[in-house]
LOSE-812051 format. One line per 2 residues: number of its first residue (from 1); their letters; for each residue x, y, z of C-alpha. Coordinates in pm, 1 decimal. Example, Ala and Ser with C-alpha at 12.3 -4.5 7.8 and 13.67 -1.06 7.14 Angstrom:
<rs>
1 = AS = 1230.0/-450.0/780.0; 1367.0/-106.0/714.0 $
</rs>
This chain:
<rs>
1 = XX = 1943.7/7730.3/-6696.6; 1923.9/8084.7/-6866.9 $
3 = XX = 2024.9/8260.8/-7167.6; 2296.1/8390.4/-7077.0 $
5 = XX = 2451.8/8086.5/-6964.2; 2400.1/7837.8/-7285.8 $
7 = XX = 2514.9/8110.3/-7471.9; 2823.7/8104.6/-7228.2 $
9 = XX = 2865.0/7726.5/-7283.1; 2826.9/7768.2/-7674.3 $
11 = XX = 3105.2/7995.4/-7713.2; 3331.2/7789.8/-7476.2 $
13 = XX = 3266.1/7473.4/-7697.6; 3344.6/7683.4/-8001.6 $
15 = XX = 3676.6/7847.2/-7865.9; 3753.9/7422.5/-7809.8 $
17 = XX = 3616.4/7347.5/-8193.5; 3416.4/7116.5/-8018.5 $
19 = XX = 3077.0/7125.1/-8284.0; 2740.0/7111.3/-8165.5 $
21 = XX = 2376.0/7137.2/-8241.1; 2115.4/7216.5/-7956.3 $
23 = XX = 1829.1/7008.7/-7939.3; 1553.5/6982.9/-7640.7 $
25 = XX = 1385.0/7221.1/-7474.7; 1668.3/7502.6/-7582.7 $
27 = XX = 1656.1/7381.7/-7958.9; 1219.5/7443.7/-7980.1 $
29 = XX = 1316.4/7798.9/-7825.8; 1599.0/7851.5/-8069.8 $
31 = XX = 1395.8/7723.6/-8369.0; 1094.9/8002.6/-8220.2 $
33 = XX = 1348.4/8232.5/-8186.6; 1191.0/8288.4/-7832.8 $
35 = XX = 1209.0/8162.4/-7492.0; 882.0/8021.7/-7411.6 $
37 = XX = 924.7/7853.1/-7091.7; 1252.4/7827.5/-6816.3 $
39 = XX = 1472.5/7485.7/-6895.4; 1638.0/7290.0/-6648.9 $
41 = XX = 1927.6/7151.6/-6900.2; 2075.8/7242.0/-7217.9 $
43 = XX = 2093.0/6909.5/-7454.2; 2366.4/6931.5/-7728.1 $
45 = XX = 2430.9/6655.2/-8021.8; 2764.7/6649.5/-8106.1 $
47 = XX = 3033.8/6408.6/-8184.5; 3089.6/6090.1/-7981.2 $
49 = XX = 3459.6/6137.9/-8073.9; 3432.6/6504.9/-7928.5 $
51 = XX = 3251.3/6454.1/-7573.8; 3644.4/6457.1/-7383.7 $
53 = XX = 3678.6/6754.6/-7540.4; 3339.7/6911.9/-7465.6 $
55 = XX = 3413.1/6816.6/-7079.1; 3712.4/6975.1/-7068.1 $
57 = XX = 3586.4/7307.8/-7234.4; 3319.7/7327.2/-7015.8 $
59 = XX = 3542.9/7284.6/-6664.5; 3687.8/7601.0/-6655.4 $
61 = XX = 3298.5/7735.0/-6618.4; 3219.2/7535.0/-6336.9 $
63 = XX = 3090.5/7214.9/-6499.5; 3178.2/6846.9/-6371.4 $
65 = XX = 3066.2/6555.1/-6535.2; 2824.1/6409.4/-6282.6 $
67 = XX = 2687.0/6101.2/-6520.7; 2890.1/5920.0/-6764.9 $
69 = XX = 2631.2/5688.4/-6923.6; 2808.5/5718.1/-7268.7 $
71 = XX = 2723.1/5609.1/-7503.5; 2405.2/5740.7/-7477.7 $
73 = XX = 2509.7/6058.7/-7304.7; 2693.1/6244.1/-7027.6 $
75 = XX = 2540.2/6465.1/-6793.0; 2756.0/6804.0/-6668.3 $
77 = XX = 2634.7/7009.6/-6390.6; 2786.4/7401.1/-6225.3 $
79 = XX = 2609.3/7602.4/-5980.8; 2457.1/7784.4/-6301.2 $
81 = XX = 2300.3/7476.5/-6505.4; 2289.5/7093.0/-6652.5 $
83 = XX = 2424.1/7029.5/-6990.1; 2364.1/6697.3/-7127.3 $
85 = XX = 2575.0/6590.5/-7425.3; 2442.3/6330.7/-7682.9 $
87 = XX = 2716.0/6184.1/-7871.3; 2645.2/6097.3/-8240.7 $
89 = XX = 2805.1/5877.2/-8444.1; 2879.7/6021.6/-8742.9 $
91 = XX = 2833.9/5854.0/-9090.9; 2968.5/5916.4/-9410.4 $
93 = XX = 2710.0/5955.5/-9589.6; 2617.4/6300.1/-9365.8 $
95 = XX = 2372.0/6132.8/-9132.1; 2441.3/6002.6/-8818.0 $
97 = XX = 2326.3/5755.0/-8520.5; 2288.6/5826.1/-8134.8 $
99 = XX = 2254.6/5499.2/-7894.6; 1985.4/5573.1/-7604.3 $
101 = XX = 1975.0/5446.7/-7232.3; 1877.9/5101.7/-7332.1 $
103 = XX = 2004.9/5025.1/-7623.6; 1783.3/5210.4/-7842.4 $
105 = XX = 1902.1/5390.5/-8162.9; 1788.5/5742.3/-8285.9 $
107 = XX = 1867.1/5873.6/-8614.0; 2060.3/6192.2/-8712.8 $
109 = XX = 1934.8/6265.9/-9081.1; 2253.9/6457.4/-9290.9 $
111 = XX = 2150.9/6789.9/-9158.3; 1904.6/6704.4/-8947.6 $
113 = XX = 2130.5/6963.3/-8657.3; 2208.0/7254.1/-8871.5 $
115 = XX = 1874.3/7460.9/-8818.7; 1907.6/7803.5/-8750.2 $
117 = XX = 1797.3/7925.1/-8478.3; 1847.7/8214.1/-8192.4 $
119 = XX = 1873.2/8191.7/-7846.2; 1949.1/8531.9/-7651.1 $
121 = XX = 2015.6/8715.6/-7960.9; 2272.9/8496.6/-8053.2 $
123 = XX = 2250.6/8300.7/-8381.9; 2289.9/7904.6/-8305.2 $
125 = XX = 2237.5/7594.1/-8477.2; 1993.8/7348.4/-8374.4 $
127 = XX = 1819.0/7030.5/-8448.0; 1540.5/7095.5/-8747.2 $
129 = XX = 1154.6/7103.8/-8646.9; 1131.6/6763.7/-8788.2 $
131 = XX = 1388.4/6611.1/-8605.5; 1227.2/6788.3/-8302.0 $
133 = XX = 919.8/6629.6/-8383.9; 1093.3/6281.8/-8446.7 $
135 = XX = 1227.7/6276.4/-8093.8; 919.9/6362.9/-7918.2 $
137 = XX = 705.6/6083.8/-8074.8; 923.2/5840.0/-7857.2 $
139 = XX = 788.8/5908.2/-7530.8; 484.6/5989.2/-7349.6 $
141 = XX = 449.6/6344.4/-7389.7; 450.4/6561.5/-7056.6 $
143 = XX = 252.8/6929.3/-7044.0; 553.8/7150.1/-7134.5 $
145 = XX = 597.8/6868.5/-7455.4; 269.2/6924.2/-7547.6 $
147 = XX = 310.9/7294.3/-7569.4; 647.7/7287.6/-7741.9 $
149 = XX = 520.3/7025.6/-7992.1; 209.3/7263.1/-8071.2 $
151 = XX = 420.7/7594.5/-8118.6; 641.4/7427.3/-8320.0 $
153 = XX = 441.3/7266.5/-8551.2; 203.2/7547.7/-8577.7 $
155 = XX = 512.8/7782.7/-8659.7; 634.1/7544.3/-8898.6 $
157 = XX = 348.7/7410.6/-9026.0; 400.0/7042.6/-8928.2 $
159 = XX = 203.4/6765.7/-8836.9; 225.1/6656.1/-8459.0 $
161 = XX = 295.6/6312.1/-8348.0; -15.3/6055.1/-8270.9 $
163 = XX = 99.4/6088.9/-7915.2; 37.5/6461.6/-7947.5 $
165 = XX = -307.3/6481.5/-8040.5; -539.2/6330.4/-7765.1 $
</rs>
């Protein structure tokens, strides 16, 4: 998926006031403010009450829902890309909760999504490097991880995950 075409996606998600915050492979590029490597997927927190919405914003480009595992996330696929929405459950308090595949839960700190960040020029808003950091210490890392979890902490002087450093 390139530039051009998250950008695409963002703005037809904002002309639906359907809010999001990038996260992934897109989000450590946005927080760099440069793309390091090519992405097959765009993965977007937002709203668990908004994901309808999303979908139908994002048919008119060519997008059908291909996996509804809600409500850990739904998977949308055109000719030009993947986008995989995350929805969040909201708290009051600012902070909110995302259910994975099997049950697990991942934390959404109060604003934890509201980086800023750049992606083709374009000013977007993205998961913080912490919460970056915090969702790639669940998993084994794989090679492009490993380089995304260096860049970022080096640019933001962070700490990596255990899993990061062998």
């Amino acid at each position: 998926m390139d530039a051009a075409e998250v950008v695409r996606v963002l703005d037809a998600l904002d002309a639906a006031g359907v809010g999001w915050g990038i996260t992934g492979g897109w989000g450590i590029d946005a927080l760099l403010r440069r793309e390091t490597r090519s992405h097959a997927d765009l993965d977007l927190g937002i709203a668990s009450e908004a994901v309808d919405d999303a979908i139908d914003a994002l048919k008119p480009l060519g997008y059908v829902l291909v996996r509804d595992e809600r409500p850990a996330r739904a998977v949308l696929t055109s000719e030009l890309g993947q986008v995989d929405l995350h929805p969040i459950v909201w708290q009051l308090s600012g902070g909110g909760v995302q259910t994975g595949l099997e049950g697990e839960t991942f934390d959404y700190p109060a604003g934890s999504l509201d980086a800023e960040g750049e992606i083709a020029g374009r000013a977007v808003r993205c998961g913080t490097p912490e919460l970056q950091l915090a969702f790639h210490s669940h998993y084994v890392p794989r090679e492009h991880d490993r380089r995304d979890m260096v860049a970022l902490a080096a640019e933001f002087d962070l700490s990596l995950p255990a899993a990061y450093l062998d």
